[in-house]
Structures are given as C-alpha cells and as structure tokens.
C-alpha positions in Angstrom: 79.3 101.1 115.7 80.4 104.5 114.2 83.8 105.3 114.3 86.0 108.7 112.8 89.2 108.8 112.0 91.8 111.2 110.7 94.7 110.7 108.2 97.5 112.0 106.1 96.0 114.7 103.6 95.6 113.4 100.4 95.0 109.8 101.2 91.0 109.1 101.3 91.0 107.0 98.6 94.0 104.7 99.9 92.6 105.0 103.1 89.1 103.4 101.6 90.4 100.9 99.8 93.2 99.3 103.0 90.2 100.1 105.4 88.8 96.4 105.0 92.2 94.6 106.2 91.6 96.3 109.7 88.0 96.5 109.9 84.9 94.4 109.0 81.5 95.5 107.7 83.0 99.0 106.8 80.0 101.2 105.5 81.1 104.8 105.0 79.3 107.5 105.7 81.4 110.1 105.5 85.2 111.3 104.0 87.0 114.0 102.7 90.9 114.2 102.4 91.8 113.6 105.9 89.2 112.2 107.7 86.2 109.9 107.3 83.2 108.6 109.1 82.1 105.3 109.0 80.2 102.1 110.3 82.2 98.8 111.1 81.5 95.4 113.2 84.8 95.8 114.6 85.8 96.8 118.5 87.3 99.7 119.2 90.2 97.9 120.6 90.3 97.0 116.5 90.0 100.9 115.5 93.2 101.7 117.6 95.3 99.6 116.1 94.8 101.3 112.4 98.6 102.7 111.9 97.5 104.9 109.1 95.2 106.9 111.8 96.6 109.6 113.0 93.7 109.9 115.6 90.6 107.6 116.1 87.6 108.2 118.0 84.2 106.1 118.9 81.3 108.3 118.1 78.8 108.3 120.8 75.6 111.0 119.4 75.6 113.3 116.5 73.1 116.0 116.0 72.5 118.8 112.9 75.4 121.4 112.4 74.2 124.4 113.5 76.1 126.9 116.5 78.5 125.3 118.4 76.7 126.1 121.3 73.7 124.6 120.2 75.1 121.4 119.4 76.9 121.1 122.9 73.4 121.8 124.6 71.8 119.4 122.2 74.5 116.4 122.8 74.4 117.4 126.6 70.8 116.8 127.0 71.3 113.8 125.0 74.2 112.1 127.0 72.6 112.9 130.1 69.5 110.5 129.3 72.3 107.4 129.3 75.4 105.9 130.4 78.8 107.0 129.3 81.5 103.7 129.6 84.6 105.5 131.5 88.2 103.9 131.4 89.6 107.1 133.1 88.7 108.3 136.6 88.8 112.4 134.6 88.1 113.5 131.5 88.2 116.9 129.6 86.5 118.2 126.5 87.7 119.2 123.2 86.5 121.3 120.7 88.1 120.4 116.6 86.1 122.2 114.1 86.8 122.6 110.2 90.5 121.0 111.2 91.5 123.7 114.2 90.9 124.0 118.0 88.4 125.8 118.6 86.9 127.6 122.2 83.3 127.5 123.4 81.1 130.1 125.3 81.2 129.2 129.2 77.4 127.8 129.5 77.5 125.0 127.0 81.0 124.1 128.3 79.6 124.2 131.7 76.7 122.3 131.1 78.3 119.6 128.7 80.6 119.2 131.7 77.9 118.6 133.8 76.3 116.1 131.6 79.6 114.3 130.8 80.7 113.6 134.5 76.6 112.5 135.6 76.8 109.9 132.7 80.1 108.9 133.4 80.9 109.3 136.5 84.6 110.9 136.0 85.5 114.0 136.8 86.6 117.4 134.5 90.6 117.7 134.8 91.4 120.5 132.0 94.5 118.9 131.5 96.4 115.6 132.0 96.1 111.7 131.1 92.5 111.0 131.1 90.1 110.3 128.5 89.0 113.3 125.8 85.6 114.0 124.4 85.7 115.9 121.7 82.8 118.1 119.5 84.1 117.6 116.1 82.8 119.0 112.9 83.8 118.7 108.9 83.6 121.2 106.7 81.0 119.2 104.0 79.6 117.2 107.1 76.1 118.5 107.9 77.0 116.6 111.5 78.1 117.7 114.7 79.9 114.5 116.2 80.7 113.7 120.0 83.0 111.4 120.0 85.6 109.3 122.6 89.4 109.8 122.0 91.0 106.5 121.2 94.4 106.1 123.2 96.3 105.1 120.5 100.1 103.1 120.8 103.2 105.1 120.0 105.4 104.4 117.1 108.8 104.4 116.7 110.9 106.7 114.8 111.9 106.0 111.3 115.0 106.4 109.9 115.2 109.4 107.5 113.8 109.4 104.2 112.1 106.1 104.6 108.1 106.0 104.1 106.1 107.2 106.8 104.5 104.4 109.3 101.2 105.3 107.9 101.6 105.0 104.7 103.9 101.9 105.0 100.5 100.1 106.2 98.1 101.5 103.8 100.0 100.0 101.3 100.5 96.7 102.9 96.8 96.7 103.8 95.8 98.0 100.0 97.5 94.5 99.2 94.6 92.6 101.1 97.0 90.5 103.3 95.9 86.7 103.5 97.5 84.2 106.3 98.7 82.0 103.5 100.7 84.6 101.5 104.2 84.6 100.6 105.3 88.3 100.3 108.1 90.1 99.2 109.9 93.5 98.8 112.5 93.4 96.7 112.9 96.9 96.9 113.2 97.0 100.8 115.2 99.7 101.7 114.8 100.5 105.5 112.6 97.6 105.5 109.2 99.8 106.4 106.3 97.4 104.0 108.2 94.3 105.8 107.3 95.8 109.0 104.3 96.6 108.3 103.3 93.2 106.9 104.4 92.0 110.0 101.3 93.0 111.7 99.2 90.3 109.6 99.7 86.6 109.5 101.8 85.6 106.6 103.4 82.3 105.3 106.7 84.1 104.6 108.0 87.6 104.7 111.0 88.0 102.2 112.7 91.4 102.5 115.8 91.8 99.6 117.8 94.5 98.9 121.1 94.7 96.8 122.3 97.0 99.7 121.1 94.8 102.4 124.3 95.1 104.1 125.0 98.7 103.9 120.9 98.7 105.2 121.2 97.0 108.1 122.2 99.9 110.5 119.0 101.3 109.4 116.6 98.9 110.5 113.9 99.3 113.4 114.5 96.5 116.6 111.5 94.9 115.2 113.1 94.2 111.7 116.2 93.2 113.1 114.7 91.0 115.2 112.4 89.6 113.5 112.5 85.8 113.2 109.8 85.5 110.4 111.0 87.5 107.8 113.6 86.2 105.3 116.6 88.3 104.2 118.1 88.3 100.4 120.1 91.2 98.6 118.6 90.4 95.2 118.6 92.3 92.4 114.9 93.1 91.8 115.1 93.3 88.2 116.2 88.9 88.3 115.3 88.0 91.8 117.5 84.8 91.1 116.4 83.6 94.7 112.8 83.7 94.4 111.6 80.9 92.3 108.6 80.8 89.5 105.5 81.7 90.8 106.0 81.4 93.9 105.4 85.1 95.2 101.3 86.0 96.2 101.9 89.7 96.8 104.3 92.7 96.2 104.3 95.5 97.8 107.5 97.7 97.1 108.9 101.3 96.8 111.0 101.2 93.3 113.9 103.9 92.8 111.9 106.9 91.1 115.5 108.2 89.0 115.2 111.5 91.2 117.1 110.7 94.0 119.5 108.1 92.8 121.0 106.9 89.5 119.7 103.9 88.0 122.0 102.3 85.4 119.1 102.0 82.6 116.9 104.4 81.2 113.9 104.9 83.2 111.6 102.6 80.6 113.9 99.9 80.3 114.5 100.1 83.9 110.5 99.6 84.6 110.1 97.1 81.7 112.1 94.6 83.5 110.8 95.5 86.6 107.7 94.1 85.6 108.5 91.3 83.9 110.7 90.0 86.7 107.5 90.6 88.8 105.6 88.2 86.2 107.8 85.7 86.7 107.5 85.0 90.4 104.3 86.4 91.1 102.0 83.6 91.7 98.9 83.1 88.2 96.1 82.6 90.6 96.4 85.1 93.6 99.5 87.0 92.1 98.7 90.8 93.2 101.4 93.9 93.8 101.2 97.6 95.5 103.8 99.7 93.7 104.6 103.4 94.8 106.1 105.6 92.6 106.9 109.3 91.3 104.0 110.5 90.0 105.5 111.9 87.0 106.9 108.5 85.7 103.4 106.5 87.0 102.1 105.9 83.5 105.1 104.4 82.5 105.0 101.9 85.5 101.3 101.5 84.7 102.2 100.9 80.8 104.9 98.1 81.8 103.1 96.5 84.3 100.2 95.8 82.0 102.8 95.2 79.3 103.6 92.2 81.5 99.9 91.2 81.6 99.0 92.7 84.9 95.9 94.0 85.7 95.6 97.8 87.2 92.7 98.0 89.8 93.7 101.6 90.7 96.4 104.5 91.4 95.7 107.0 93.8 97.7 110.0 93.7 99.3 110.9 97.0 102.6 112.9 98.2 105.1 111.4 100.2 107.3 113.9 102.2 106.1 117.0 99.8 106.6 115.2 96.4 104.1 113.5 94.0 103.6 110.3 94.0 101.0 107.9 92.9 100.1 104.4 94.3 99.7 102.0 92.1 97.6 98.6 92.8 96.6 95.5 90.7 97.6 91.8 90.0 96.6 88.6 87.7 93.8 89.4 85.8 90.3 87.7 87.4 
C-alpha cells in the first residue's frame, strides 16, 4: 500500500534511514525535506503510530499534476468507479499544495463531493470530527495524490528544552531497536530517547544521569512510571555501573559546551566519551546514535572512530533553530 507522510524540515534522510523500525517492505518513491511517498507491507493502523510524522495519510489514486481542477475531476471520476472504506459517518475535503491550504473552483469541489460521499457512503460536513480527504501536491512530485487523513494519537508535552517527540524516535528508531537489546542513555536528561525506546521491546532500558535527582521533576508519567527502565546517575564519561560489554545500543544527547560548562576541553571531553562507550558497548552488535552541535560533529566523529567505531552516517539536522548533526555507527562488520 502507498502511504505519505510529513515531517520536521530538514530530516529526510533520518526519516529514511528509522523508516524500517516502524514499517516493513519500505520502497520510496518519493521525498523531499518534509515529506515523502512511499510503498510498505505494513497496515495503516502501523503508519499512525510513526511519532516522527507529523501527519500520515493512506493514498487511495494519483493522477499527472496538471490544474487543480483537473486533477479533482480526474480522481472524482476515478473514485466513483469503486468503494471508498469509511470509519466516519462525514467527511470533508482538503486542499495542501506546495506546503499551503489552498481553495478550489466550486465545480470540482462539488463534484469530488459527489463522488466521495457515492463511494463512501458519508456525508460532506465542512467542518468537525470526521475523516479528511485531502488533494495533496509536492513541489518536485509530478503527482497529484488523494489521500485518507490518518487520525493520529496526541502526545504529551515535553518539558522545555528537551528534544522534540519526533526526533527523540528517529533517533531511537535510527538505532534499529532489537527485542534482545540492552540500551542505555547515559546522557538522559528529561529522559526523552528512554521514552522513546519504550515503544519497542527491549531486554533492558538503563536511563543515567549525574543529575538524576535534580531530573526527576522533569520526567513525563510514562518515565516515572515506568517499571522497565533502570535508573543510575552515572557519570558517562566512567559508567562505573555498567559493566564490559554489556551495552547493544546507545542512543544519547551529549552536552554540546554551548549551553553548559563542561569541566574539560571540548576534545578531551569527547575523547573519553568515546572510549567509555568502547568499553561497554557490546563487540558483536555494539552500535550508538549520538546528537550533537554541528559545529563540534567532526570532533565527535574523530573520537568515536579514534575508539574504533565505525560511522555509517551523520545527517545534519536543527533542533529548536540550532545546528546539529546526527551521528550513527557502531562495531565495525
């Protein structure tokens, strides 16, 4: 089934590379910075629960980008040869082209109205709770797509400055979560990767923080209750807790040295960052996310291969307005 979604600006190729922990059989055929287009085996029900869309939509027909018009006369006459599956008794229509709302002349809306409610048997309601189709078009995308609105779950709010829910599971999903994984943050903060790692099946979830108790206010319901993860207040730079090789995965948010002081020079600082990462990271399926400012990435990147890591790719990205780049490896193969 084809499926679009939209995301965060600036994150395609993040977006690409976590698509696989949520979906199976992912073939895309289109993306650009915010949105892509693509094939999967997976359910809708599947497509809904990807928390780095913003929106997600099941796309029913597509025909050549020509007028607007012409395109809702063309996937009118098409829809109106089959059966639309309704799970709302109304429906309205939506119009998103080249990223804004856009109107339509009164005929095609008329008649795509028409051709919606005979397929599905719903009627139009401009406004309210019931399902959306929506005409979308991309700028490069020679495609006019009609597509069903996914009703998608709310999040909660995050407590300020921590990393977006979004990005918190592209990360986490960039990691390629396995049941059988130990993980760990030992840069934890808020506790936002934890959370997000909590939507996959995990042996252990170890959160540490030197501030863990100063943290704690901070956390969502979800961290503070939750029974699977472990709690330490580690230094991250020894991780005296975490025994030899016993880590699978890291996924963490270091301090960039903009924000906060950090009692070493920002080389020495990431030097034994990534040694203490060598040591407990696992030799067979060790593998780590790290985000961090983009201006000190290739000194992150130069230490982490120091310690013998392998660097699969960094995708540059902003988080809240600032540069930052993504950076993801592991044991060499």
């Amino acid at each position: 089934m084809r499926y679009y979604i939209q995301f965060p600006a600036g994150t395609g190729g993040l977006v690409e590379e976590s698509l696989g922990s949520y979906a199976t059989g992912v073939d895309v055929a289109y993306a650009d910075d915010s949105a892509m287009v693509f094939d999967a085996d997976s359910a809708p029900e599947d497509i809904e629960r990807i928390p780095f869309a913003k929106n997600s939509f099941s796309v029913i027909a597509d025909v050549p980008r020509e007028r607007l018009e012409t395109a809702a006369l063309d996937i009118a006459d098409f829809i109106a040869e089959d059966r639309l599956d309704s799970g709302a008794r109304t429906f309205r229509l939506m119009f998103h082209v080249d990223g804004e709302l856009v109107g339509i002349g009164a005929r095609a809306r008329r008649r795509l109205e028409s051709a919606v409610s005979y397929a599905s048997g719903q009627r139009v309601a401009p406004s309210g709770a019931g399902e959306e189709y929506w005409i979308v078009g991309r700028t490069e995308y020679d495609r006019f797509m009609f597509c069903r609105r996914h009703n998608r779950p709310k999040l909660p709010a995050k407590a300020r400055g921590a990393v977006s829910h979004e990005l918190s599971a592209m990360l986490v999903a960039a990691s390629r979560p396995e049941p059988a994984d130990v993980f760990l943050d030992p840069f934890a903060g808020s506790g936002s990767f934890v959370e997000a790692r909590l939507a996959f099946p995990a042996q252990r979830i170890i959160y540490s923080d030197t501030a863990l108790r100063l943290l704690r206010d901070e956390f969502t319901d979800r961290i503070r209750d939750g029974r699977a993860i472990e709690f330490l207040a580690d230094d991250a730079l020894e991780l005296p807790s975490i025994a030899d090789r016993s880590i699978d995965v890291i996924v963490t948010d270091p301090p960039w040295g903009e924000f906060e002081e950090l009692e070493l020079p920002v080389p020495e600082f990431l030097d034994r960052m990534a040694r203490s990462f060598d040591r407990v990271l696992r030799t067979d399926t060790g593998r780590l996310v790290v985000l961090t400012a983009r201006r000190i990435a290739p000194v992150a990147e130069a230490a982490l291969e120091q310690a013998g890591f392998a660097l699969n790719a960094a995708h540059g990205i902003l988080v809240n307005g600032h540069p930052a780049t993504v950076i993801i490896g592991g044991r060499p193969e």
